[in-house]
Wavefront OBJ file of the C-alpha trace (Angstrom):
o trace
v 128.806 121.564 114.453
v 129.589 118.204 115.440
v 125.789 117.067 114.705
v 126.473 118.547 111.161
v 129.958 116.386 111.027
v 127.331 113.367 112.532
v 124.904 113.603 109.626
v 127.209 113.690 107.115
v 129.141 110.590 108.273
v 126.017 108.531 108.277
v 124.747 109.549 105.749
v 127.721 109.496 103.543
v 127.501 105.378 105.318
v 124.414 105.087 104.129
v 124.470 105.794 100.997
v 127.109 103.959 100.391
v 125.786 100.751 101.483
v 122.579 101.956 99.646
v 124.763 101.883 96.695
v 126.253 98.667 97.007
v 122.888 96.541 97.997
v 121.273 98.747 94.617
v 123.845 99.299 91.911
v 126.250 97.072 92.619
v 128.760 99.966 93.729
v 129.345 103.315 95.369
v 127.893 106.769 93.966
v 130.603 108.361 95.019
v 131.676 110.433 98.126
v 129.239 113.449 97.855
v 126.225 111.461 96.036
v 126.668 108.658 98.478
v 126.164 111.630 101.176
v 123.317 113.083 99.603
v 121.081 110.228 98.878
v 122.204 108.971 102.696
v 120.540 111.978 103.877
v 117.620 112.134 101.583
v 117.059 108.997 102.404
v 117.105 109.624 106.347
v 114.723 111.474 106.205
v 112.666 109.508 103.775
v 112.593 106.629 106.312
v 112.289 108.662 109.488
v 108.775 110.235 107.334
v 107.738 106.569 106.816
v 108.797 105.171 110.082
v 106.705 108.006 111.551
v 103.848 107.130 109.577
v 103.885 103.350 109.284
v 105.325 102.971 113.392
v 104.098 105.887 115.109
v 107.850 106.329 116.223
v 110.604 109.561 116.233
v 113.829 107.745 115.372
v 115.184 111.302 114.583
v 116.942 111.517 117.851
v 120.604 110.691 117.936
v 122.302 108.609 116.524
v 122.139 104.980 116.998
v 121.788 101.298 115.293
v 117.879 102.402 114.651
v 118.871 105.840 113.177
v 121.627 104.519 110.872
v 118.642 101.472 109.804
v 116.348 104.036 108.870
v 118.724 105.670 106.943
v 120.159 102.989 104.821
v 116.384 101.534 103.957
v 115.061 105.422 102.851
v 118.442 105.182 101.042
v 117.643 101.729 98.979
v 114.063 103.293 98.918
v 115.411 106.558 97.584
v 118.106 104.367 94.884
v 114.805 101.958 93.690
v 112.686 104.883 92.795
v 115.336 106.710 90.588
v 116.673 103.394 89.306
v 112.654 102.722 88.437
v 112.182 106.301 86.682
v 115.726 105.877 84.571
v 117.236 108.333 86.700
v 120.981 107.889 86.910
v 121.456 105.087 84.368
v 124.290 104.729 81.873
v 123.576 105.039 78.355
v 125.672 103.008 76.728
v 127.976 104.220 73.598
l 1 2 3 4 5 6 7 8 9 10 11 12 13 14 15 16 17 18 19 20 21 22 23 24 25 26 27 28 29 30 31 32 33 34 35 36 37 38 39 40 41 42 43 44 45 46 47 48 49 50 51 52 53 54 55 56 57 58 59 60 61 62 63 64 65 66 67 68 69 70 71 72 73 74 75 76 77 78 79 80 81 82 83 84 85 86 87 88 89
């Protein structure tokens, strides 16, 4: 349970600071935790593949790293395909 509570505050963190270095701002509270997560696992796949490395293991300065660059990752692709834009009025 407390892993559960663990993922969700970094990954809520993540996203978040996703946000901010992306868009400019938050995504909000559950979006921020979604893409935060999404995105952990995005960069743990490519830190696998480009490092050879399992930062999947705890949680620590390399695990919350990951997580914010698969985040930004995550944010450029859907800003890139029009996903999430504004349409303005």
């Amino acid at each position: 349970m407390l892993e559960l509570i663990g993922w969700l505050i970094i990954g809520g963190f993540a996203g978040w600071v996703a946000g901010k270095l992306v868009r400019g701002q938050g995504n909000g509270i559950l979006l921020n935790v979604i893409v935060g997560i999404v995105g952990a696992v995005v960069g743990g796949w490519l830190a696998s593949l480009i490092f050879g490395v399992n930062v999947s293991e705890g949680f620590n300065v390399e695990t919350l790293a990951v997580a914010i660059v698969g985040a930004i990752l995550l944010l450029a692709i859907a800003n890139i395909a029009g996903i999430g834009r504004r349409r303005a009025a």
